[in-house]
N, C-alpha and C positions, 0 to 999 in steps of 0.2 A: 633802320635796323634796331630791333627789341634790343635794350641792356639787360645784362643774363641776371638774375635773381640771384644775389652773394646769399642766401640761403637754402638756396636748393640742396645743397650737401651738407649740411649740419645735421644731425641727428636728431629727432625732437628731444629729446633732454635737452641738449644743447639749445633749443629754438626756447623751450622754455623757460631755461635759467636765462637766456639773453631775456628775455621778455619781463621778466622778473627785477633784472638789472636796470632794466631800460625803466619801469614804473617808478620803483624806486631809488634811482641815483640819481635822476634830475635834481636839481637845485632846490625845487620849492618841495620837492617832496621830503627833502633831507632836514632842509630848517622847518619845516613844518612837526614832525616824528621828533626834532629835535630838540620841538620846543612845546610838544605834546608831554613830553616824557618829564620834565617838570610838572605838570597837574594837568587837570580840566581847564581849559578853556572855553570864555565863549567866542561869540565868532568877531567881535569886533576889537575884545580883548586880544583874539592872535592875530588878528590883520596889525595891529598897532605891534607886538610884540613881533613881529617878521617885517622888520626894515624891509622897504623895495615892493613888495607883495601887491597886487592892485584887492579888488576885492572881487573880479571876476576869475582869478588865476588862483585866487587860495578858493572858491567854491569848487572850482574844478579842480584843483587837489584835492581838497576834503573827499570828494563826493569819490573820486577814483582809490583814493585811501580808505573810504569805507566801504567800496567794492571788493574792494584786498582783503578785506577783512583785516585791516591795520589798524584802523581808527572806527570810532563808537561814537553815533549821535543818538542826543538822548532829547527830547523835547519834555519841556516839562508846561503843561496846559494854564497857562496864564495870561493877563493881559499885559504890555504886549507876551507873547508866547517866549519862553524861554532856552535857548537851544547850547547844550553842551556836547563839546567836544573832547573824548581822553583816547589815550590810545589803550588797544587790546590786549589780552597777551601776547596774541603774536604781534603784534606791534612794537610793545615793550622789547622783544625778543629784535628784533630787526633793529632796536636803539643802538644796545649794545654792540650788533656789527658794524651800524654806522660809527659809532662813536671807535673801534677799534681802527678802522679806517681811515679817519681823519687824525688817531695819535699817530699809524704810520705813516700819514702825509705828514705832519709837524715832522714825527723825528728826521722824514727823509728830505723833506724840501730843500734845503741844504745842495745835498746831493744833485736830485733832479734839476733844481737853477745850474748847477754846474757842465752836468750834461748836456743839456739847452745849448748853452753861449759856448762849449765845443762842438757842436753842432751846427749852428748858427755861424761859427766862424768858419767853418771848410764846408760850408752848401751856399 
């Protein structure tokens, strides 16, 4: 038996703000935008500045974040060749929601551990 498709009844706004969500709220896309928004990078520069990061998982961020038109590679023709990374205006723009995001994760964490372990206690 087919599993029914949880998006079949979403609206496309809706299919495209998930879609939206989904690119940029993974983990690597976050510390990436997050650690863009401090300056240019180059690529080996933010692999070492993104704890955890391999260097096949930040090219495919990168590359999906400058599909987004999030982030901005710039090569500059030398030997070896020189490759910068900053982020966009709209990239810039999408820092500040992250960053709003994660002060209401801080101020709520609190809270949400509490909800948890009431949770966790009667299931």
């Amino acid at each position: 038996m087919a599993v029914p498709d949880p998006t079949l009844n979403l609206s496309p706004a809706c299919l495209k703000v998930s879609q939206v969500i989904a690119r940029v709220g993974d983990k690597w896309s976050v510390l990436t935008v997050m650690t863009l928004k401090r300056r240019s990078y180059r690529f080996n520069e933010l692999r070492r500045e993104i704890e955890g990061i391999s260097q096949r998982m930040l090219t495919l961020t990168l590359r999906n974040l400058e599909r987004d038109g999030l982030v901005k590679r710039t090569v500059t023709p030398s030997i070896p060749p020189r490759v910068d990374y900053e982020l966009t205006e709209l990239g810039n723009s999408l820092s500040g929601a992250v960053q709003a995001l994660g002060t209401w994760a801080a101020e709520n964490a609190k809270q949400i551990d509490e909800a948890r372990s009431k949770w966790d206690s009667i299931s």
